[in-house]
N, C-alpha and C positions, 0 to 999 in steps of 0.2 A: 584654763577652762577647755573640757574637751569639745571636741567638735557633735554634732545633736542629727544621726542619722536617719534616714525612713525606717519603719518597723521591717525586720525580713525574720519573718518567723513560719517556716515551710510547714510546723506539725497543727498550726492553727487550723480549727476546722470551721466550715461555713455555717454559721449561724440560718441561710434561707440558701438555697439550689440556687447555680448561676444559671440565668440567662443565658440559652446560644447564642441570641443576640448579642451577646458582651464578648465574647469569643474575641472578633476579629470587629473590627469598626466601621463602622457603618459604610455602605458604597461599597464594600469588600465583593471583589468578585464569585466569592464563595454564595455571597447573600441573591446575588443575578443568578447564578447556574442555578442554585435549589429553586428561587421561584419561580425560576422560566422553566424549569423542568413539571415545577409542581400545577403551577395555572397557565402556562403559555403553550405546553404538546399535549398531543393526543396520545395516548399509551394505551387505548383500546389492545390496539393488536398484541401488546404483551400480557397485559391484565386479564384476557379473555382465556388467556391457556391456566388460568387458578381456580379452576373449579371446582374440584375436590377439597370437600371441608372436613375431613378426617386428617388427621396427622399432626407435628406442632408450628404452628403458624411459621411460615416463611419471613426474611426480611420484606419489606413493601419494595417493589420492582421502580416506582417513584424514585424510592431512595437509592436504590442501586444502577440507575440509568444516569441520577443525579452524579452518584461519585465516579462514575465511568467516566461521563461527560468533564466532570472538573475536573479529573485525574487528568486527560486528556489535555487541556488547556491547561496546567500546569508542567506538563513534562514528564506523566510517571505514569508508564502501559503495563508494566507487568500485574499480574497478581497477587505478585508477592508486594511490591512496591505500592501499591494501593492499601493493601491489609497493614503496610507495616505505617504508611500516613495515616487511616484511620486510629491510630493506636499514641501517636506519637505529636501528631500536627494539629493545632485548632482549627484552622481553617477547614481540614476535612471533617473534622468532630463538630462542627457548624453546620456541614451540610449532612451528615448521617443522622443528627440527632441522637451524639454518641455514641451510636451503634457501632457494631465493630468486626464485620465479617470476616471470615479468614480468606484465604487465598484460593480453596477447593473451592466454597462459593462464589465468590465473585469469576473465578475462571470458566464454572459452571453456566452461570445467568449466562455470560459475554458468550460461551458459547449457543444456549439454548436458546437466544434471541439476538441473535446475529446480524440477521437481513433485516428483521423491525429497529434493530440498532441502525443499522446503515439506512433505513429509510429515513431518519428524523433529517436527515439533512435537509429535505424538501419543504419541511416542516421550519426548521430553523431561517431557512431562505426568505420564507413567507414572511417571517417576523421581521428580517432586514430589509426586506419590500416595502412595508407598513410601515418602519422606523425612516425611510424616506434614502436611506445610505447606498440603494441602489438607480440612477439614472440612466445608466446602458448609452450613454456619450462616447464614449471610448470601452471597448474590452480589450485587454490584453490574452494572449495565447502561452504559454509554456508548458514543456515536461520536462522531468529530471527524472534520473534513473535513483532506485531507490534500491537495498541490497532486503534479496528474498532472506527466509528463515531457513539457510543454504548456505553451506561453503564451497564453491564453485570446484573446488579440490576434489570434492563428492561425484562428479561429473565424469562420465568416460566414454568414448568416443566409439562411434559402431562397430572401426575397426580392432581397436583394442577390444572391446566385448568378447569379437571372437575369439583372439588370443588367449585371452583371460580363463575364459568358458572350457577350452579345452586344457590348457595347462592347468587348473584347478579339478579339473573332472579325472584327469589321468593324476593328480597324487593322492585323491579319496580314492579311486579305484589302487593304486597301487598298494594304500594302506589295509583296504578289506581286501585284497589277496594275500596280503601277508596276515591279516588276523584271521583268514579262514585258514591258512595250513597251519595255523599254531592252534587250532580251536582246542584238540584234545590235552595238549599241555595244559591251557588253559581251564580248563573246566577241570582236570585233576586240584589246581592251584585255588581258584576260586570259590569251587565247593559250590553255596547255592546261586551264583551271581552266572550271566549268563557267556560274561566272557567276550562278547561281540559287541559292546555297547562301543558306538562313536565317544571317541574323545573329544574333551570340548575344543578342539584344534580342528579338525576333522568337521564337528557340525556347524560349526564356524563360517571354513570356506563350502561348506553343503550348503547353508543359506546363503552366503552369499553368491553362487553357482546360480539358487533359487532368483537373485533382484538381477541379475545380470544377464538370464534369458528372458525375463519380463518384460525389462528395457528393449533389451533387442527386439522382444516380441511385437511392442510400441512402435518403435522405429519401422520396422518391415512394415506394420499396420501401416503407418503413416505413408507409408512410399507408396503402399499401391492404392490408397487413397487420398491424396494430396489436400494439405489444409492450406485454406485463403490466408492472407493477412488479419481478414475481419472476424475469424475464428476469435473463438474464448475457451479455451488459448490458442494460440495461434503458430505457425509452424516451428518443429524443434530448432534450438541451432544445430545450424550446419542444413539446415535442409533446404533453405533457398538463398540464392543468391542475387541482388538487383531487383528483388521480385518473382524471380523465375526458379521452378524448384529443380533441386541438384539430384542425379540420379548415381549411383555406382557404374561400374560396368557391366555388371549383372543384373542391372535395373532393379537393385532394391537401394536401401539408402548408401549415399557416400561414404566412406572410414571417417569422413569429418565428423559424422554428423553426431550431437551429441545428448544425453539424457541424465537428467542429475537422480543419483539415487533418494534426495532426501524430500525436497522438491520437485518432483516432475513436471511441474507446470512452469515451473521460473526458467530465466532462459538468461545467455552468457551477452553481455551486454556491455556496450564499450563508454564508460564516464571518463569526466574529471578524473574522475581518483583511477582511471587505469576499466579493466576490465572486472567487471562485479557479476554475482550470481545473482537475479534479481528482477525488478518488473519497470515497464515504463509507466511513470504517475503522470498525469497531463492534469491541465487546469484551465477555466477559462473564471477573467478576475477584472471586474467593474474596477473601472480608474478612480470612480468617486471617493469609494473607503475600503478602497482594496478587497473586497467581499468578494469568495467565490461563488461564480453562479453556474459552473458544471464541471465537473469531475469526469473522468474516465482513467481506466488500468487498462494496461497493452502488454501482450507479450512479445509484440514488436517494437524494436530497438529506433526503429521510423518513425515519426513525429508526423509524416504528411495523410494518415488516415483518419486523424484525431480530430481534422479543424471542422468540419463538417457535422459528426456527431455533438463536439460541444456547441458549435453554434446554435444547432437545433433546438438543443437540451437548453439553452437560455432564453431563446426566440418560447420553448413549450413554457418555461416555468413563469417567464413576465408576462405571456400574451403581448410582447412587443418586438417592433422590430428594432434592429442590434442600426444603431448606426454607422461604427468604425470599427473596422479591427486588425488587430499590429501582433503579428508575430514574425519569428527570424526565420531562415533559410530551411529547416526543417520542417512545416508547413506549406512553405510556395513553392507550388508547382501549377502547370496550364489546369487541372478538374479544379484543385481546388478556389484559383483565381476566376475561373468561368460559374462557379458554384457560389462566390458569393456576388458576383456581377447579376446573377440570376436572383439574387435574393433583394438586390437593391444595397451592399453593403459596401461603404468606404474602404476600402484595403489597402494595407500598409505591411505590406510583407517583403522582408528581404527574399530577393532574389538569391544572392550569394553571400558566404560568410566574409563580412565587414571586418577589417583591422583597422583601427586607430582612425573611423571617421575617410575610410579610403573609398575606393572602387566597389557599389552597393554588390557589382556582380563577382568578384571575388573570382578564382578560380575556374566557374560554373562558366558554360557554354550553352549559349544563347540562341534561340534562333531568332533572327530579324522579322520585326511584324507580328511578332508572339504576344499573346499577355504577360510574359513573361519580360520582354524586350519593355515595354511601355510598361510597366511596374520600375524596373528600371531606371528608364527615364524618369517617373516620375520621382522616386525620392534622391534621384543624382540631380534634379534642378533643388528640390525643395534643400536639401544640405542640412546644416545644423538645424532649420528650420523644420525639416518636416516631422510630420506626427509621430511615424515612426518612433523617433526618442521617446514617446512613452513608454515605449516596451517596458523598458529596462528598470523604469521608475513605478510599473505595476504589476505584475507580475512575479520580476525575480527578487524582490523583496518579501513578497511571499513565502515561497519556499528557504527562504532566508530564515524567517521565522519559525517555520516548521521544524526546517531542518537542524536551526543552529541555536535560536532561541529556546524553540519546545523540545530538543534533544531529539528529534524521529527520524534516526537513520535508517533502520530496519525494521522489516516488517514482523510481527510474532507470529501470525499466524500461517498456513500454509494451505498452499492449494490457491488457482484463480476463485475460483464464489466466495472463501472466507474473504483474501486477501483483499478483494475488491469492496468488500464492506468494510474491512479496519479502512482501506484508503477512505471510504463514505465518512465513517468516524471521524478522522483527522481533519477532513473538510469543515465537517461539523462544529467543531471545538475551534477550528480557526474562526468561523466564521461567530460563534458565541462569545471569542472575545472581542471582537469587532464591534457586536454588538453592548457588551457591556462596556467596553471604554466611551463610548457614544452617549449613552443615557444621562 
């Protein structure tokens, strides 16, 4: 007796339409993204730009903020990689309502509604407020450097500029002296053509001649008018050091100083993995359920400008005050420790970079009677004990997620105002799945 299988018969066709419902099963986070996008945000500000009723109907902006957003909390940012799950995956055929955009749309919307993109986050926040997952008991601080849409390779140095500029500008000049004493040869040979066209070798290094004084041209800008750290963006590399900016000996920029041809705004930045072409992401992130509650992008490589803005940005978004807050050695310093004393805030900052549970001051030189000094002191009595240790248990699990779980190493977009709303975005999606594992 043979064995009695389930039916698999692929050319069967459906007697009644399937339910999107039936897609993926119930609780599926596909099912939270579309209706917190559909009944939970406001989309005024993208839906007011559809005004014109000539033409053939667009996809619903609902739906394509929707797939953005799950795309997003699934691990898949490109535009091709979203077109190709629409096509492929039920989970996103659940939230499009089989719809199937291709790649120029969807790249298109993300462009055309960018910043209303990156505002939902305040929007999302509000709903983790409401869901009760934020208490502001504890916030943790971090950033991690994230790589721009840039190969640091692309990058060159004021001094090299120079070099560059002129040793490219004398072998196009050498070349059109040699095609102007050949012209008449040439023009007997060619007949109607005109004989002096640049070869594409020749127009080649002509543009690039073209990006190489531009840079330079940025650079000198910059010198004779110096950008703050609070800038967006903020100074090139190479152009300060300590805080203090670096000048040439002819008082324009140093030979260090550096400018990426592909991203001019990302800056050379020193991580884990070595030195990267790319942005500083900061974060500040409620201990309750890990939810962030303020975001910032930096093109400085410093962490101690950041504690201030996000505290505020948490203190503006709950209308409450922050009770605790725990970052490492890259945040403490005397403003920042006197700025939250002023605000009434528990602080729990390392002083110095800690190894193995050792000396909190690390390396770092002290001064006696400092805020600095009694920070110190205090998490070198509290020990294992003190709050501190939240840090590491709220925060870099985070970017953990981000980074390792949702795949987002780099950024796609280019430029500080894009790149700072994709970082909005990523916020976003972290903080929606937070919200759906909760429900």
């Amino acid at each position: 007796m043979s064995k009695t299988f389930r039916p698999w018969d692929v050319d069967q066709g459906w007697l009644l339409p399937p339910s999107l419902h039936d897609f993926v099963p119930a609780g599926h986070p596909a099912h939270f993204v579309r209706d917190t996008v559909r009944e939970g945000l406001d989309l005024s500000s993208i839906l007011s730009c559809y005004g014109e009723e000539r033409g053939y109907p667009p996809y619903h902006p609902a739906m394509m903020v929707a797939l953005l957003l799950y795309g997003y909390s699934r691990g898949l940012y490109s535009s091709r990689a979203l077109a190709g799950a629409c096509e492929e995956r039920v989970d996103f055929m659940a939230v499009t309502g089989l719809n199937r955009p291709d790649f120029r749309t969807i790249s298109e919307f993300r462009k055309r509604h960018l910043k209303a993109l990156g505002g939902l986050f305040a929007q999302v926040l509000e709903l983790c407020r409401a869901a009760g997952l934020v208490r502001l008991g504890h916030v943790a601080l971090d950033g991690t450097k994230i790589k721009a849409n840039a190969s640091r390779h692309k990058a060159m140095s004021y001094g090299r500029m120079k070099e560059t500029e002129q040793r490219l500008a004398a072998e196009v000049q050498t070349w059109l002296s040699r095609a102007t004493a050949a012209d008449a040869a040439e023009d007997r040979e060619l007949g109607e053509e005109r004989g002096d066209e640049l070869p594409d070798w020749a127009a080649d290094k002509q543009r690039r001649i073209e990006k190489i004084r531009a840079a330079r041209a940025a650079l000198e800008a910059e010198a004779a008018s110096p950008r703050s750290d609070d800038d967006e963006p903020g100074a090139s590399s190479g152009m300060r050091r300590s805080g203090k900016p670096r000048r040439g000996p002819d008082g324009g920029p140093p030979p260090g100083a550096q400018r990426n041809f592909t991203d001019p705004d990302s800056r050379i930045m020193n991580g884990r993995d070595g030195f990267v072409q790319g942005y500083n992401a900061q974060i500040a992130v409620d201990a309750e359920h890990q939810i962030i509650t303020a975001y910032r992008l930096t093109t400085n490589a410093a962490d101690h400008a950041g504690l201030v803005p996000l505290v505020d940005a948490t203190r503006k978004a709950f209308r409450k005050r922050l009770r605790e807050i725990s970052a490492d050695a890259g945040f403490c310093n005397e403003a920042n420790l006197a700025a939250l004393a002023a605000r009434r805030i528990a602080a729990y900052l390392s002083p110095g970079r800690q190894r193995h549970h050792g000396d909190p001051v690390g390396r770092r030189t002290i001064v006696p009677g400092s805020l600095m000094a009694a920070m110190a002191d205090r998490l070198r009595r509290a020990g294992r004990r003190s709050r501190y240790r939240l840090r590491k248990q709220v925060v870099e699990p985070v970017f953990g997620q981000i980074k390792q779980a949702r795949r987002f190493r780099q950024f796609l977009l280019r430029g500080f105002d894009k790149v700072s709303q994709e970082w909005a975005m990523i916020c976003t999606a972290h903080n929606l799945c937070k919200l759906a594992a909760f429900r």
